[in-house]
Every structure is written in structure tokens, then in C-alpha cells.
SEVEXZA-293908 format. One record per atom (N, C-alpha, C): residue in three letters; x, y, z. Coordinates in steps of 0.05 Angstrom, whole numbers, plus 5000, padded with zeros to 4 digits. Layout:
# SEVEXZA-293908
AlaXYZ ...
# end
This chain:
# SEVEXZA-293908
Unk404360355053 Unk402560145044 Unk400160275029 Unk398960165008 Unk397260274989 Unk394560275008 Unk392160404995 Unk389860405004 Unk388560155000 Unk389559994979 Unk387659774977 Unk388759614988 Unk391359604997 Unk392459345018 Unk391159395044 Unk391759715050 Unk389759735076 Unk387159695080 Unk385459715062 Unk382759635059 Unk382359275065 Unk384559095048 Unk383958875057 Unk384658785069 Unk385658795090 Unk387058765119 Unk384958915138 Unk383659145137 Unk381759135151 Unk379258925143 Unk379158925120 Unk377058665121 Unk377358395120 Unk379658285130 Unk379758125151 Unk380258085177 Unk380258375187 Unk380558555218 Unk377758445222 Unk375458555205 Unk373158545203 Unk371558265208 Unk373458075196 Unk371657865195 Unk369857795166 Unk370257955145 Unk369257895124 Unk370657775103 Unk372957655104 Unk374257555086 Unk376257315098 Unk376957105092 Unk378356835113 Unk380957025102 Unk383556855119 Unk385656915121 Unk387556845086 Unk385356595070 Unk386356525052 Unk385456765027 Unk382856915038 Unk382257035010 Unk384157305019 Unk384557315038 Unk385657675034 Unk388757615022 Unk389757275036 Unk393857295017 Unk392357284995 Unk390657224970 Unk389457234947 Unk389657504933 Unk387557614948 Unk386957944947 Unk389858144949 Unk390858034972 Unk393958124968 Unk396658164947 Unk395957814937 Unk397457854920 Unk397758004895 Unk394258064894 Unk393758174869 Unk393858464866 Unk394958604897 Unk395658914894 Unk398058934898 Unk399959024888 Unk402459094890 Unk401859374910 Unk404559424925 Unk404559614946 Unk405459854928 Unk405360024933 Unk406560314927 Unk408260364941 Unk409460264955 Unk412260354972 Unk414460034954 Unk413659894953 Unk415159754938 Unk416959824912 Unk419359804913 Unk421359854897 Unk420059734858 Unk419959894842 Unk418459804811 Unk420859694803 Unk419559494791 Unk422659284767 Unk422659514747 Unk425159504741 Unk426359654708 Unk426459504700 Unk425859414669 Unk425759424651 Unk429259344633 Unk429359164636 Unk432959154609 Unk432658984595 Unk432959114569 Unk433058994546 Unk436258994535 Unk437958634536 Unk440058664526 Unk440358664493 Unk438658614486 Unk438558504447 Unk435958714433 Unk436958834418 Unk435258984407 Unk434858994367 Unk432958734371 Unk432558734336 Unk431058924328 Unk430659054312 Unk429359274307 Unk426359294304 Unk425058964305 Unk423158944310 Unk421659034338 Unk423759104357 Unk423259024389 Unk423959404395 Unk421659534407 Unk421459674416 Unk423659754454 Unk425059884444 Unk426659864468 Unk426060114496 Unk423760194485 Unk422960404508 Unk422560224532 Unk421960434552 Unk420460364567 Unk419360624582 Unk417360484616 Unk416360784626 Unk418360994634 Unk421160914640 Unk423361084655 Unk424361264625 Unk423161244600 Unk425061324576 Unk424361624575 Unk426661774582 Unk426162074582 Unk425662214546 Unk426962014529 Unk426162154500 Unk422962044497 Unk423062234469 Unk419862104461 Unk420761814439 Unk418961604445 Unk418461484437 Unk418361424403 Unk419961264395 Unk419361304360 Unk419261054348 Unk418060844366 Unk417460624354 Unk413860614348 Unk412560594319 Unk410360494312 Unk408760384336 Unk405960484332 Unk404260404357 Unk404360144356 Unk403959954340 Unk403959664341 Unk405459544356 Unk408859554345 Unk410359414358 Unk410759524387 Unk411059784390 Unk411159954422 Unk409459774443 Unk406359734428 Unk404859534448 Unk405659264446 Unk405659154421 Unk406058804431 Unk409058834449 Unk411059054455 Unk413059044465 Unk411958994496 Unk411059224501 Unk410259214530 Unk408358984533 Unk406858924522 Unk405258614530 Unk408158434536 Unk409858404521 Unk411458254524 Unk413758234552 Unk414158544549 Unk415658664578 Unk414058564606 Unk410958564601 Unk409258504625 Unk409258214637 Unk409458054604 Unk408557724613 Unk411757654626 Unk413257764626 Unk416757684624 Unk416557774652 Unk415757954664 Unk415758094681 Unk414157964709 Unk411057864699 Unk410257734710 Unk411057484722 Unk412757294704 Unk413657104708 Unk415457094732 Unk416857354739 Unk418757284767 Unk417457464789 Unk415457524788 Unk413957654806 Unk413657454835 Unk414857614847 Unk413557404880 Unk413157594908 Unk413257454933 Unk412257634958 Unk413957924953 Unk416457834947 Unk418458064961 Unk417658324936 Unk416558254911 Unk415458484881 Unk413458584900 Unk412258494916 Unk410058634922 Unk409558834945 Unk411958764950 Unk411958854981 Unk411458665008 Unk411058425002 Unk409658245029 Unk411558045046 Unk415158175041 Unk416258015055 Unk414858035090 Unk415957795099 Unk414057825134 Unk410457855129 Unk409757805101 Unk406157815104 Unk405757575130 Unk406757365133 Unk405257255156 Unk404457325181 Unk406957525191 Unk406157615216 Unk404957755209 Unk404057805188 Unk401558065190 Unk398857955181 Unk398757805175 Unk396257615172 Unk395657515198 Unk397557395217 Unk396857345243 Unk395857455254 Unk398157715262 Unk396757885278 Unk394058005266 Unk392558055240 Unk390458125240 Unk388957955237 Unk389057645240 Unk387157485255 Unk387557465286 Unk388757515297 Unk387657575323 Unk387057735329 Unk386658085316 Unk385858245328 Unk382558245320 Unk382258065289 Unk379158045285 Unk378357865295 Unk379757635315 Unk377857385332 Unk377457605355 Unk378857765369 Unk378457995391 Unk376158145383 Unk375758215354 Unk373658435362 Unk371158315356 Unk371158115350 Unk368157925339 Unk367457665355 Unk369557655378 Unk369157485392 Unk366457525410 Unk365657745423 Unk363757725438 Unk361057835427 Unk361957885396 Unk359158065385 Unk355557825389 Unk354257985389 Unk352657775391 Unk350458025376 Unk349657825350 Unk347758015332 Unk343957925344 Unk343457875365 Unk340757885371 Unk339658095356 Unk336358045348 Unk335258245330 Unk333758325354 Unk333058635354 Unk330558745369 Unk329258835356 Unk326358685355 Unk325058715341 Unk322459035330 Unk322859135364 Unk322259375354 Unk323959615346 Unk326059565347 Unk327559755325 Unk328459665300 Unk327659415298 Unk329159345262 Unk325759415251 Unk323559335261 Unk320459375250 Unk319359535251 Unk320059725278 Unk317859885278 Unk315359755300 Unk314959965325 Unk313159775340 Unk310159755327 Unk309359905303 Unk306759905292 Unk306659535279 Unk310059395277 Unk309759245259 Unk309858975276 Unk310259035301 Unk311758835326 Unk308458705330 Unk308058485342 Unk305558335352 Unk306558275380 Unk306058195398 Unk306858055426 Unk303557905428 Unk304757615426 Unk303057355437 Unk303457315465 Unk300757275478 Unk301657055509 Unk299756735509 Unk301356535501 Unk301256325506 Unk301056185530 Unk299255955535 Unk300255805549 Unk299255565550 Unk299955345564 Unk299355035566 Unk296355035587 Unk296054755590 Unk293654645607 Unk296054585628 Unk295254635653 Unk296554515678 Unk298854275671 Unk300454245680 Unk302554035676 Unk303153805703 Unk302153605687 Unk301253355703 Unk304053145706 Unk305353095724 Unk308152975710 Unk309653095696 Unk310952985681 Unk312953025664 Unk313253105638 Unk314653215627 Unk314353305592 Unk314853155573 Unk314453005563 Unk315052835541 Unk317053025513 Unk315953205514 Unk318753375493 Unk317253665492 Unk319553805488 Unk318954185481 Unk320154185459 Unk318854355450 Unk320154465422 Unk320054695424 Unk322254925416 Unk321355295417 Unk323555265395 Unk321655415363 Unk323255455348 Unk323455805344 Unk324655955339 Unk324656275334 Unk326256325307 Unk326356565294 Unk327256615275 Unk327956875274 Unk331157045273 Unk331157175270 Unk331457385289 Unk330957225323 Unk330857325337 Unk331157195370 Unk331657315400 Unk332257135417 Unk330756785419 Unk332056695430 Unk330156485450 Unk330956385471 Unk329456425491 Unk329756365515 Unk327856255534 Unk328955965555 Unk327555765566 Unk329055745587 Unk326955795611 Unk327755805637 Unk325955675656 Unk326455605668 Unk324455435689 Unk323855575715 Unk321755535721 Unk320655615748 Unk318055585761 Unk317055675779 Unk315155405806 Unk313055415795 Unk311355535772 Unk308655545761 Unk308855205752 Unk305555205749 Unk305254885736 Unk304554945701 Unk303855105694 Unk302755165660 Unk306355235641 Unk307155145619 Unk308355255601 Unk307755495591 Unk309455845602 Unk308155995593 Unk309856115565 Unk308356215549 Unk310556345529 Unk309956645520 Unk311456725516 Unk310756985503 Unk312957065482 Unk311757105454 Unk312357155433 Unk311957395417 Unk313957515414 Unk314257705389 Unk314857705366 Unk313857855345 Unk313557705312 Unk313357925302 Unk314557835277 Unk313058065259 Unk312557895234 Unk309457955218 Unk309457675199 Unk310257775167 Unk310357675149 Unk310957735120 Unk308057785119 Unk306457645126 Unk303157715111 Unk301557775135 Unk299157885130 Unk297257925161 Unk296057715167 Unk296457475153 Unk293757295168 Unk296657055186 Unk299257155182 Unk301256935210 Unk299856845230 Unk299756635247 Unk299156595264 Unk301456365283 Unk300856335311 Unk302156265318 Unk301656225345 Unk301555865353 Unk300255735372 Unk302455505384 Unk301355545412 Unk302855265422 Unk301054935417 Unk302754765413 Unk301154615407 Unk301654345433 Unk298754245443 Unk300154045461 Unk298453785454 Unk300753535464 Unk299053255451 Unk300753105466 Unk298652895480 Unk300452745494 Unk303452835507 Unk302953005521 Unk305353105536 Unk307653245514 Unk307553235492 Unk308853365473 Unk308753655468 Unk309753825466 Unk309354175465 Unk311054185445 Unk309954395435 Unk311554605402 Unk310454725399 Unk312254955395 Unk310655235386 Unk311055205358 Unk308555335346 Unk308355245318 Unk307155475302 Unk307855495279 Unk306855775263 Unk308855665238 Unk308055885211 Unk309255775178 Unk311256025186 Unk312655745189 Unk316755975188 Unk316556055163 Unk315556065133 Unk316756165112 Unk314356455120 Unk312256475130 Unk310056755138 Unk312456985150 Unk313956875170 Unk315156975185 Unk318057175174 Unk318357495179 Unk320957605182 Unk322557555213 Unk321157555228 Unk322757445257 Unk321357435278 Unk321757225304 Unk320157145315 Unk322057055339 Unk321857205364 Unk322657105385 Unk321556975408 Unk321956805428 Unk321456675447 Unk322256755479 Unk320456785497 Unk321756695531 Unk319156565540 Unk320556325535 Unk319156075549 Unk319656075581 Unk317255995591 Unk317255865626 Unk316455655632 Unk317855425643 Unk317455195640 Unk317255095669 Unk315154925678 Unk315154845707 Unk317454715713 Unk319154705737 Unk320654415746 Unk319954205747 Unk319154125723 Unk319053805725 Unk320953675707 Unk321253355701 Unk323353305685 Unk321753295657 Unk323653325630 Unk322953445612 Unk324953195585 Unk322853025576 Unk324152875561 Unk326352995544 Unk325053165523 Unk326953225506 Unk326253465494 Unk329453705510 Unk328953965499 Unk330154015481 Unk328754225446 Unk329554385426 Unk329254635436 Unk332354715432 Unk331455045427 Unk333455195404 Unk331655345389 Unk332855465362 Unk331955585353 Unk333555755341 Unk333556085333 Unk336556035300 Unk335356295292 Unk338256375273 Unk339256635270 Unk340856815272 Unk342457025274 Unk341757165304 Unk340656955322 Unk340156985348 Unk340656905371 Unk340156935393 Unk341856905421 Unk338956585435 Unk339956425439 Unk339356185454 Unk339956195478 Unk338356095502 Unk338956195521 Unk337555905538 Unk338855885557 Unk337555565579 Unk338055645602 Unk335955675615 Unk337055665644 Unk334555485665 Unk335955345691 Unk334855245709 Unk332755025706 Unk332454875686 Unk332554665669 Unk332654365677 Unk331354175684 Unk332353875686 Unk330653725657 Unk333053565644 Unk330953365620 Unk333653195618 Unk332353015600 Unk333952735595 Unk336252865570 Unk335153015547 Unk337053035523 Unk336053385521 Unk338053525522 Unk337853725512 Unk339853875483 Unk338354005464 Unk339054095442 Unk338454275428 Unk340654555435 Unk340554775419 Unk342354895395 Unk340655005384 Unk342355095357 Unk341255285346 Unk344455525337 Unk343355745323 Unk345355825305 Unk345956075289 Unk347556025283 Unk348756405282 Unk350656455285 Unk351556785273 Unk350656845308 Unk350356695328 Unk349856905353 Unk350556595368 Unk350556705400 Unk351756645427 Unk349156405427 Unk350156145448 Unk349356015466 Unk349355975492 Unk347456155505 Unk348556085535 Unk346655915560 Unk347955785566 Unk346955505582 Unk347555555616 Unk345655555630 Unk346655635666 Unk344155415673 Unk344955285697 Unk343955185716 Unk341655045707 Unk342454835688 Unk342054595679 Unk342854335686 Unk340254155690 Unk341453875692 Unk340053615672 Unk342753475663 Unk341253355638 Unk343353075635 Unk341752835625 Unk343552595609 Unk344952755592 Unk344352895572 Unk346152945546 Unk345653255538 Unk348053345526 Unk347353625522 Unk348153725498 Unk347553785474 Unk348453945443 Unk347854125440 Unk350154365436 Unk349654685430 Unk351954665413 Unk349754815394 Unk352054895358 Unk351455125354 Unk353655315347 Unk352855525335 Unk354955675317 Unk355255845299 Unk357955865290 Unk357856215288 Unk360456315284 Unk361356565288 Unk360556685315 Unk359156565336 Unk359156725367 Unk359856465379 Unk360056605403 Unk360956475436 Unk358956265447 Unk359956065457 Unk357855835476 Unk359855935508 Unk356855985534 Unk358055995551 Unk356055725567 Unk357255565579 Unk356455425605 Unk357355425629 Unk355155415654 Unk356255495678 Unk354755305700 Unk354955235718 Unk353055165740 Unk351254965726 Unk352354765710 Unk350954525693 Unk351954325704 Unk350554115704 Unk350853785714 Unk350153665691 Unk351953445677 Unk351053315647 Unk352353055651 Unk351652795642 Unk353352595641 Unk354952725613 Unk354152805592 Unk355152805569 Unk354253115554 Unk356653295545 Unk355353555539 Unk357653605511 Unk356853585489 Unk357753765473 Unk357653905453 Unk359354105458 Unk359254425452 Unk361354565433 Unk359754665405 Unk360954665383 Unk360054915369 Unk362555075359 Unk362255335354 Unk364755415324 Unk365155645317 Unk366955695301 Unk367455955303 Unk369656025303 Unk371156285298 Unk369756475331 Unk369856385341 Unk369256565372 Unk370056275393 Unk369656295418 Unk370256335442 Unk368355955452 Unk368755805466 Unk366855705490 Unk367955695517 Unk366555735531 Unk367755775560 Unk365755625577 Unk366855445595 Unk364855275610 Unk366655345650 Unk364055395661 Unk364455515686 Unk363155365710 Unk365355165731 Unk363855105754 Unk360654845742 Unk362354685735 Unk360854465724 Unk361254185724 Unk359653925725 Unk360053685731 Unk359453505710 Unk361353485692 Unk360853315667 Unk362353125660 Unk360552935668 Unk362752635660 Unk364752635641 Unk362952725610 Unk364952725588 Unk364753045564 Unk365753205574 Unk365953415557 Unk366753435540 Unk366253465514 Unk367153525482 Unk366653805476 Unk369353925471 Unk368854275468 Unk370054225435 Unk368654425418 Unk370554455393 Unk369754675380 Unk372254855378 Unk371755085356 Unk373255125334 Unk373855335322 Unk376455415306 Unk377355785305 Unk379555775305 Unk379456055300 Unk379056205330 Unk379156115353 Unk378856265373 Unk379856095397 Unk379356075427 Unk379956025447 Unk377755785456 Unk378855675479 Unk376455515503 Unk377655555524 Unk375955575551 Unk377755625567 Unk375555435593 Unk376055265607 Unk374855015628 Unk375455135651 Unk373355225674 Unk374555305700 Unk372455115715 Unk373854985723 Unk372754835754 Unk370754635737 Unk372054445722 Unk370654315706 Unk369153995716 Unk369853975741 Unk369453725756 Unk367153885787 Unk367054005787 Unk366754145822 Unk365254065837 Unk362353855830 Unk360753665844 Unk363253445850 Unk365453365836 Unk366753085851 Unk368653155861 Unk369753355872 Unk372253385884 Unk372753275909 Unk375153215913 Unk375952975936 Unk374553165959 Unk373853015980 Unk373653136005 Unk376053226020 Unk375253426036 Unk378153696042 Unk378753836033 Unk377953845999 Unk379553975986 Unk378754295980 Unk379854425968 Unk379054825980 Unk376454795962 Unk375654625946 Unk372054695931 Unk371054525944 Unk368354535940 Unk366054315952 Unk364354465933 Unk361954165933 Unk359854185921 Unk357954375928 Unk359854555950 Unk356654765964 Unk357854945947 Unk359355055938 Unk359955175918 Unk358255245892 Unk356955055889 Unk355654985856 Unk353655005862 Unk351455215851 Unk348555355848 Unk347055155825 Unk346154875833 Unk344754825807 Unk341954855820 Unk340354825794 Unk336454885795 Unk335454635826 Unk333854795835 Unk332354645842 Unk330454435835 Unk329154195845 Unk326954065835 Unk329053675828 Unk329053625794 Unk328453365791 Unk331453375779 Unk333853135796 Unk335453085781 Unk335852845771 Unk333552705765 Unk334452415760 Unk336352405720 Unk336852615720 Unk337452645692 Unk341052675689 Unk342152675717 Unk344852775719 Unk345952565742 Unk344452385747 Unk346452165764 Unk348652045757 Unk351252245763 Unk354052145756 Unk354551975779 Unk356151715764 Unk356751575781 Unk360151595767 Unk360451565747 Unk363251485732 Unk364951595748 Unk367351415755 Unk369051485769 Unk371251785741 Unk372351695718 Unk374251785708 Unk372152005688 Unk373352165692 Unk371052385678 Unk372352475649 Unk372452635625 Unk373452625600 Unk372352945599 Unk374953105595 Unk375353325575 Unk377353305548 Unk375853375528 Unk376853365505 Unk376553635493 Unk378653895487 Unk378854085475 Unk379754095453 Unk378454165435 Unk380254255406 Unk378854485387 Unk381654635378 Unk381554905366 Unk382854955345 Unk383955165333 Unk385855175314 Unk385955535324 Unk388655615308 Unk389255875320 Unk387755975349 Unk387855885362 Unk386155915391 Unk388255805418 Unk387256025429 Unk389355855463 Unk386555625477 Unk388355445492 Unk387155315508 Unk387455355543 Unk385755355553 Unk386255485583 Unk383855275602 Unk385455075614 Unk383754905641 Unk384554885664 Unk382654945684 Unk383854985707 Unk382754795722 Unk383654575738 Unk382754335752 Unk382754375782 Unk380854305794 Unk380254375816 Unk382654225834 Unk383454275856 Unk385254185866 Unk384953915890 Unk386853685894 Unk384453495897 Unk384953255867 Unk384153375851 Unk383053175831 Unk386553095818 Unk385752805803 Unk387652675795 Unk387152685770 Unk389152785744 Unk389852825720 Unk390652645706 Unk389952525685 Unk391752425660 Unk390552695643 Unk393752735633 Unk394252915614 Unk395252855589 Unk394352935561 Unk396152985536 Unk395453225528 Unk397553455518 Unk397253675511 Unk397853715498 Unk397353775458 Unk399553895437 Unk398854155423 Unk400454215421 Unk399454585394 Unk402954545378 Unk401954725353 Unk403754795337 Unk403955025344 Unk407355135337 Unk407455435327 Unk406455585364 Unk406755435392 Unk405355595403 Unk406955375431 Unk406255395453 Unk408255205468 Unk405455215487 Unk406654945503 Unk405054785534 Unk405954795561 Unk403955045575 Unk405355065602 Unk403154955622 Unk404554775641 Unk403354615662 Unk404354595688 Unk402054755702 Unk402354775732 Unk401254615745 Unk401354325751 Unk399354225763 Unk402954025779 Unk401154005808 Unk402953785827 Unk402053525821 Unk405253385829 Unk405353115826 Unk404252935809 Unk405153105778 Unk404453015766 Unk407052865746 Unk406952615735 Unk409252405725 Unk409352495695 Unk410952575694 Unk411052675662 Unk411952445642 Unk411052365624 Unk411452155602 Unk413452175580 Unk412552525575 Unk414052605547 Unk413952885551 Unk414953065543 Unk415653335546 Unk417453495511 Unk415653755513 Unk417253925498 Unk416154125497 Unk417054375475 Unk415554545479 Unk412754575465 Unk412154405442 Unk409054405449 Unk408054145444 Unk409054015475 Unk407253735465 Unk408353655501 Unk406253575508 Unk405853445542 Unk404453165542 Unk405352945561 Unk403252795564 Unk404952705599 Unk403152675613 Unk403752505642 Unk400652455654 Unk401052295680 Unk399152345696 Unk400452335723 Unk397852405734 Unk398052375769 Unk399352205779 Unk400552205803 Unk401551965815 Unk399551825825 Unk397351905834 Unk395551715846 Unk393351665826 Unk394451715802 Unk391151675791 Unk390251435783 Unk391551205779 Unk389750975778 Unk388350835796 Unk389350965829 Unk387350935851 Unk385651135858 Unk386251365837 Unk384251585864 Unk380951515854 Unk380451705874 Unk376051585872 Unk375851735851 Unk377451945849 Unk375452275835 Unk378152305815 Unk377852365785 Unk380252345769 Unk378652425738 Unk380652535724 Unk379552685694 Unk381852705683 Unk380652535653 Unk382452495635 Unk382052775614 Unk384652925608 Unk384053065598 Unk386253145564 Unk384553195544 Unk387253155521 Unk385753425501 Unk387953505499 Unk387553845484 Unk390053855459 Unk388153955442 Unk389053885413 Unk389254295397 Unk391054465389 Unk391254695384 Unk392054715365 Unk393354995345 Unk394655075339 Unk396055275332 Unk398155445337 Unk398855735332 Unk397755835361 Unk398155695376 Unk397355885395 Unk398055705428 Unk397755825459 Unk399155655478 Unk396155505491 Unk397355365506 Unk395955115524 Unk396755095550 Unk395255205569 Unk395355255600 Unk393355025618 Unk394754975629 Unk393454735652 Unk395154725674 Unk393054845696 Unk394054935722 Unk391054845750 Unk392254865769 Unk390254775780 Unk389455055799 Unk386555065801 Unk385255285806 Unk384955315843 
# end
């Protein structure tokens, strides 16, 4: 294989080029191990140069026609050129396999900036912020960063504390929390700013409505109660622990979303070309969606599991303090997965009652779960449910959508 085929196959090993630009790039190098077309000329008017590169005499046709010959030999030539001229019979399995070995190696990268080695600590600032006592409840937070982490965690102080690192484009940046009527934002001129990170401390109280956001950076929530929460970043990880909330949105694209030890009536979680993984959690209605990589649901119900059964809710580590933000009552709870080139992997606590639909292309559906009524069956396409599920108390509807890749649902 030539150097430049190997070059672009590592760069989409890499992650720098989609699967469509490198067959592109591909086509446009011929291999060096590939067999060269000859050249036959059956009619030879004397206008028509009959060499070619294999011709061991010298040449004795006029420079003119010699060239418009070979322009002509090239366009003729061109015309039946295809995979197998190039060398790329079987290119798909090899496009595959080097998209999955570049969702493997970029799946867990997480580009957080540190700010005193990209600046220089002469160039670093560290702010300490904080609020007036916290009387009740929060009416909304805002923590925006740029460039760099952010992270919001709760714990038993009564003040919002923050502390921020920066580095500014000009010397007069500044950068203040601002509070009004129960409203908080950290606030400073994002265009002053080369990067700016956050670790927020937030009392346990309930918290109307949390922002948190960053870009080529790591978002981070932990121990948390509010009505609507919403993070977004983009080129780095989302990770969410021991939260409780009405509603939950995390976007981010090219890294991983992890959730774990969360209570949500409603959470969803949306990523591209990496990973989401949600761990030991109680969510009425889960919406996972990526592309280009995996999701994988473990113990996705674990506050409702029937009584008797090998989990219980003592199991599940959520925050202390205010949950009036996560009062599930809904009996039928909703997972919805979808991916493309990505496996799907849910594991249902045992106990619980299933409706299932499962499909992927190019990739098959294996299902371990008891007593369960199968509807339709093949190799990549499932749908049944429980036998008891239109009576049981505790039950989750669950429908997973793939492709090129398998679909596992087993009970944990």
C-alpha cells in the first residue's frame, strides 16, 4: 500500500477526516501494489502515436502528436477506472474497521485546557467570588467559561462560592458575579477573554434554573437539586453525578456524556462521535442520542424496582437536602436510544417489566431478559413485552434504534 493511502487512513484513525472524505481522498491515489493498465492500440493511423510507457525502442513520433496521444490514452483510460484500478477491492472493511479503531481512540479523549501550562502562570489570574448569604431558593445560575473547565457542586455553606481562572486578551478583563433578585451569573466580556474556567459551590437549596457552559472543555454537575437543568459544551466530556431535577439537557459533540446517581422526571442527553453512558439512575423518560459511537444504560430505573427484588433504592447515593424537583410518580418509565455505527448495551434491573423494540442494520439483537412475549423476531430487529406488564406497578418502555453494529438487553 502506498504512503499516501497510508497517511489517509490514519487520518481517519485520527479523527480528522469523515469516513466520506477519506473513500474521496482514496479514490484519488492509486495504490502501488496495484497491477498498471497497458496500454493497446488496435488501429494505427499514422496520425496516432503508438508508443507507450512499456515501449523499449525510442520513440519517433513528433512531440505534438506523442502528447495529444497520451492525453488521449489517459482520458480513455480514465473512463474505466474503478475500485478494483486502484487497488480498493474490500475498501469497506477497511473503512470500518478504521472507524472503529478511531471511535476507540477518541472516545475518551477529553481536551480540557490547563490553563497554566497553555499561559504561563505569569499570565494565569485566580478570582475568589462570592454571593450575599442565601435566603431560600435560587431563582437561576448561570456559570459561563471559555476555553476551559466548569464545574458546579453543591454543598452545606449558605454563600455561592466561585473561583475563577482567566487569562484576559487585554489587562483591564474583569470579572464579577452578579446577583438580582435571586438571579446569579457570572459575568465578564467573553470576546476580552483567551480562557476562563469555573468551580462553582452552591448551597443545598432548590435552584430554579441551572446553566452551565464551557467550549473545548469539561462540564461537570455534581450533588445538585433545581427544577430545569442545562449544560453545554462542545469538543469535551459532560459529566453529571448525584443530581436531582424536573428536566435535564447536556449537549456536547466529539466527547463522552457520563450520568450516574441522578433522579430526573425528564433527561436528555446528546453527543456525537463518542460514548454516553448513564449509571444507577431514576428517570421517567430518558432520551440518549449520538452517532458514530456507543450508549450503554445500567440500572436505568433503580429508585422503582419491585420490592424483593436483588436492587433497592438503598443502593442509589443521591445528594442530600431538597427533592421536590424529582417527584416520580409515573408508573411506565421511557428509554429511547439511538446511534449510528455504535453498539447499544441496557441492562434492566431485575423485577422490572419490559416493552421492548430493538433494530440495527448490518449488526444483530441479542436479548436476555425472562418472560418475556416476543411479537416479532430476527436477526436485527426485536419487539415483545413482559408478560405481566400491563399490570405490573414498576415497568419501562424501552426502543433502541442502531446501525452497523449489535444491541444487547439483558437484565442486570
Amino acid at each position: 500500500m502506498s504512503e499516501a493511502r497510508i497517511k489517509i487512513l490514519e487520518l481517519l484513525q485520527e479523527g480528522k477526516v469523515s469516513v466520506d472524505e477519506a473513500m474521496q481522498l482514496l479514490r484519488q491515489v492509486p495504490d502501488e501494489d496495484a497491477p498498471k493498465p497497458r496500454v493497446v492500440i488496435h488501429s494505427t493511423p499514422k496520425d496516432i502515436c503508438t508508443c507507450n510507457d512499456d515501449c523499449e525502442e525510442e520513440c519517433t513520433c513528433d512531440n505534438d502528436t506523442n502528447v495529444n496521444n497520451n492525453n488521449n490514452n489517459n482520458n480513455n483510460n480514465n473512463s474505466h477506472k474503478n475500485a478494483s484500478f486502484y487497488g480498493l477491492d474490500g475498501i469497506g472493511e477497511t473503512i470500518r474497521s478504521a472507524v472503529n479503531n478511531a471511535l476507540e481512540a477518541v472516545d475518551d479523549v477529553d481536551i480540557s485546557i490547563n490553563l497554566g501550562n497553555m499561559f504561563g502562570s505569569r499570565n494565569r489570574h485566580i478570582l475568589n467570588l462570592s454571593s450575599s448569604p442565601i435566603v431560600g431558593d435560587i431563582k437561576s445560575l448561570k456559570i459561563l467559561g471559555k476555553n476551559a473547565p466548569v464545574e458546579i457542586v453543591g454543598y452545606s455553606g449558605n454563600a455561592i462560592k466561585v473561583e475563577v481562572k482567566y487569562q484576559g486578551k487585554r489587562g483591564n478583563a474583569q470579572v464579577y458575579l452578579s446577583e438580582e433578585g435571586g438571579n446569579y451569573e457570572l459575568l465578564y466580556d467573553y470576546n476580552a477573554m483567551r480562557a476562563l474556567g469555573v468551580e462553582c459551590y452552591v448551597p443545598n437549596v432548590m435552584i430554579g434554573h441551572l446553566h452551565g457552559e464551557s467550549k473545548n472543555s469539561k462540564v461537570e454537575l455534581r450533588n445538585v437539586s433545581a427544577n430545569d437543568v442545562e449544560l453545554l459544551t462542545r469538543n469535551s466530556k459532560i459529566e453529571i453525578e448525584g443530581v436531582s431535577a424536573n428536566n435535564i439537557t447536556a449537549k456536547t459533540s466529539n466527547s463522552k456524556i457520563e450520568m450516574e446517581k441522578t433522579k430526573a422526571k425528564i433527561a436528555r442527553l446528546t453527543t456525537s462521535n463518542s460514548k454516553i453512558e448513564t449509571e444507577d439512575i431514576d428517570v421517567e423518560q430518558l432520551y440518549l442520542k449520538t452517532s458514530n459511537s456507543g450508549i450503554k444504560v445500567e440500572n436505568p430505573v433503580i429508585d422503582s424496582v419491585a420490592e424483593g427484588s436483588s436492587l433497592s433504592a438503598a443502593g442509589s447515593q443521591y445528594p442530600p437536602g431538597d427533592f421536590r424537583a424529582a417527584s416520580i410518580t409515573a408508573k411506565e418509565r421511557v428509554i429511547e436510544a439511538t446511534t449510528s455505527n455504535g453498539g447499544v448495551e441496557v441492562n434492566i434491573p431485575q423485577g422490572m417489566a419490559v416493552k421492548l423494540q430493538a433494530s440495527t442494520s448490518n449488526g444483530r439483537v441479542e436479548c436476555k431478559l425472562n418472560d418475556l412475549v416476543v411479537n416479532e423476531i430476527s436477526k436485527n430487529f426485536l419487539s415483545g413485552k413482559s408478560v405481566n406488564y400491563d399490570t405490573a406497578q414498576n415497568r419501562v418502555k424501552v426502543n433502541i434504534n442502531t446501525s452497523n453494529s449489535t444491541v444487547r438487553i439483558k437484565e442486570s
